[in-house]
Steps between C-alpha positions, in 0.01 A plus 500: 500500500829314571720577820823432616528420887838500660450318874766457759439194777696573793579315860317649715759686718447348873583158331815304425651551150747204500519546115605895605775369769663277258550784252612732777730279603649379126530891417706565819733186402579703215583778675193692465515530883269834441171347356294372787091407534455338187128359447404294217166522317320444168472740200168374311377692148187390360269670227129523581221611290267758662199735406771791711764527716272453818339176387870391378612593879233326659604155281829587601424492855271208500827277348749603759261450766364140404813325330839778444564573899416302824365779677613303829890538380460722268451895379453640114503798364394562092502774235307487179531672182347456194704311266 
């Protein structure tokens, strides 16, 4: 079966998002002055081929943990569907 995973790399939260800051601080300069805390991460979609869906989570998983995230810097969170 083919699936459809949807993953979201984040910053993890106790660390420095100078990426975040500069877009706070751009959106305020355009008078946005009400957005604040903006963190930037990665939205990653990949298809994987799996006997089900716990096999295609467990790929999944394997993929963010040993190349999509540093788990030092880093959290993820994924959804599959079939596609």
């Amino acid at each position: 079966m083919k699936f459809k995973a949807e993953i979201d790399v984040m910053p993890h939260d106790a660390l420095l998002d100078p990426q975040g800051k500069a877009v706070t601080q751009a959106l305020s300069s355009i008078g946005l002055t009400e957005v604040e805390g903006v963190r930037i991460g990665r939205h990653i979609r990949l298809f994987v081929e799996a006997s089900d869906e716990n096999s295609a989570n467990a790929l999944v998983n394997e993929a963010c943990q040993k190349m999509l995230a540093n788990a030092i810097m880093e959290s993820y969170s994924f959804s599959i569907e079939v596609a």
